[in-house]
C-alpha angles and dihedrals in degrees: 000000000000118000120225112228112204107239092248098052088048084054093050097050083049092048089052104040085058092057082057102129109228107223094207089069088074085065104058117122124271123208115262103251104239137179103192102097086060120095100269129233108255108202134195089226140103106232131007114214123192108213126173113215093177142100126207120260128229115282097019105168081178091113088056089057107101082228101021111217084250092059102036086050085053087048096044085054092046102050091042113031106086120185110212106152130086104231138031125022160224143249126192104204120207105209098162126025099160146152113174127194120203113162116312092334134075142195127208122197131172123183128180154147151207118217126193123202127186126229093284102050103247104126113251106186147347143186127214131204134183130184136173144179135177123206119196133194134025137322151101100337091210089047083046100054096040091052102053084035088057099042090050085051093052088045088048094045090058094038092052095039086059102035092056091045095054102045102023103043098120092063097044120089130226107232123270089030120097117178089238105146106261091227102224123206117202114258116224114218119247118267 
């Protein structure tokens, strides 16, 4: 027995069948978030550390991300901090790595800085730069997340940028110039 289905009500189911979400769509592949095709930070210091002085707040959604806030700012440091000099050194801080989930809505914070300190260890600069974004509705929770993750870190890329040229210019190099010592050799005047 075979059941007769009116035009229109065929046309509906197919309708419908073809607004079926395919899960696997929340699995496709995200581009790696990436700096170094940025113009690098060249530093008059000897080393450059990444330390993380944060905890993760109630409610952090930041592991479900597919390049949590925490890895793509250790990315970004490391893409971008270069050390050049030959003495003293530098710490990028992370102080805020976050994406909080509250309902249908999140908020998204980073918070970091770079910190300079001379030879003998007394800190002799830093730069400080902040960013935040709120999403609100529904979605993909992992497109979601990347998304946010990736336009803070655009935002972050340009603060710090800014922040480290403004109040550490005197310890960034221009490029093509090291702070290697020129050695010198006395010049005896002509007979």
């Amino acid at each position: 027995m075979s059941i007769a289905l009116p035009r229109r009500a065929l046309l509906l189911l197919l309708a419908l069948a073809g607004c079926a979400r395919d899960p696997s769509a929340d699995r496709q592949p995200l581009a790696p978030l990436r700096y170094d095709h940025l113009t690098p930070l060249r530093l008059n210091v000897a080393t450059v550390d990444i330390e993380e002085r944060f905890i993760p707040s109630r409610g952090d959604v930041s592991a479900l991300a597919p390049t949590p806030p925490v890895t793509a700012l250790r990315q970004m440091a490391k893409d971008r901090l270069q050390a050049m000099g030959n003495a003293g050194r530098a710490v990028f801080i992370i102080r805020r790595a976050a994406l909080i989930q509250s309902g249908g809505f999140y908020d998204g914070a980073l918070d970091a800085a770079l910190e300079i300190y001379a030879p003998d260890g007394t800190r002799a600069g830093f730069a400080e730069a902040r960013v935040a974004r709120h999403h609100s509705g529904e979605g993909n929770t992992r497109e979601t997340l990347y998304t946010m993750t990736r336009l803070m870190m655009d935002a972050m890329n340009v603060e710090l940028e800014f922040q480290v040229r403004r109040s550490l210019r005197d310890w960034l190099l221009t490029p093509g110039v090291t702070s290697t010592p020129v050695e010198s050799q006395e010049l005896v005047p002509p007979e």
